[in-house]
Phi, psi and omega in degrees: 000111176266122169291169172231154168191111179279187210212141174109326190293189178163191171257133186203153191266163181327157165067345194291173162233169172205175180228122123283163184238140193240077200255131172256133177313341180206182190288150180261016179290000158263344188282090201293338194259111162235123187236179170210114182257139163221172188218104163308129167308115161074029158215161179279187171315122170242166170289128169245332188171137162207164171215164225243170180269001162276348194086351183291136182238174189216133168237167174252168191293006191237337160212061146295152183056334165277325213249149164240134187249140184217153185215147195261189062305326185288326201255000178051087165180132152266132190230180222191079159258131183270116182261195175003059161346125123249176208274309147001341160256013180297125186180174163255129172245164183241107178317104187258138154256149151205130168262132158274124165231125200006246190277347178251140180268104191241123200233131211242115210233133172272194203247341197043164213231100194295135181220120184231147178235099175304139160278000000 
């Protein structure tokens, strides 16, 4: 069972940046899938950016060019910079895994990490 456990959040004014961090209890060098999910008051979970244990990454359109998602193997740990904030990124986000073993899939949850973007 691997923990995640995130890191980083914080209070930050319009335009600010911040990096989160993702430390896995154990190595992610299996972990093929890595994401960073967040959840707004009163809407649901959505998706922000994942990378592949190849490194390939996917951002959604709402914080292309602001967000860069990266991953460590030495350091077991994912990370998540944020530049140019807005409150609309206002949220709790979340660290994700999935591990693949032929068709099943086991998917590993951080605890999150709260980001309020002042106006």
């Amino acid at each position: 069972q691997v923990q995640l456990v995130e890191s980083g959040g914080g209070l930050v004014q319009t335009g600010g940046s911040l990096r989160l961090s993702c430390a896995a209890s154990e190595t992610i060098f299996d972990l093929n899938v890595m994401a960073w999910y967040r959840q707004a008051p009163g809407k649901q979970r959505e998706l922000v950016a994942t990378i592949t244990n190849g490194h390939n990454t996917f951002y959604v359109d709402s914080v292309k060019g602001r967000f860069t998602i990266s991953r460590d193997k030495a350091q077991n740990a994912m990370y998540l910079q944020m530049n140019s904030l807005k409150p609309e990124d206002t949220a709790v986000y979340y660290c994700n895994a999935a591990r693949y073993r032929g068709t099943l899939r086991s998917d590993y949850w951080g605890q999150g990490t709260q980001v309020t973007v002042s106006s």
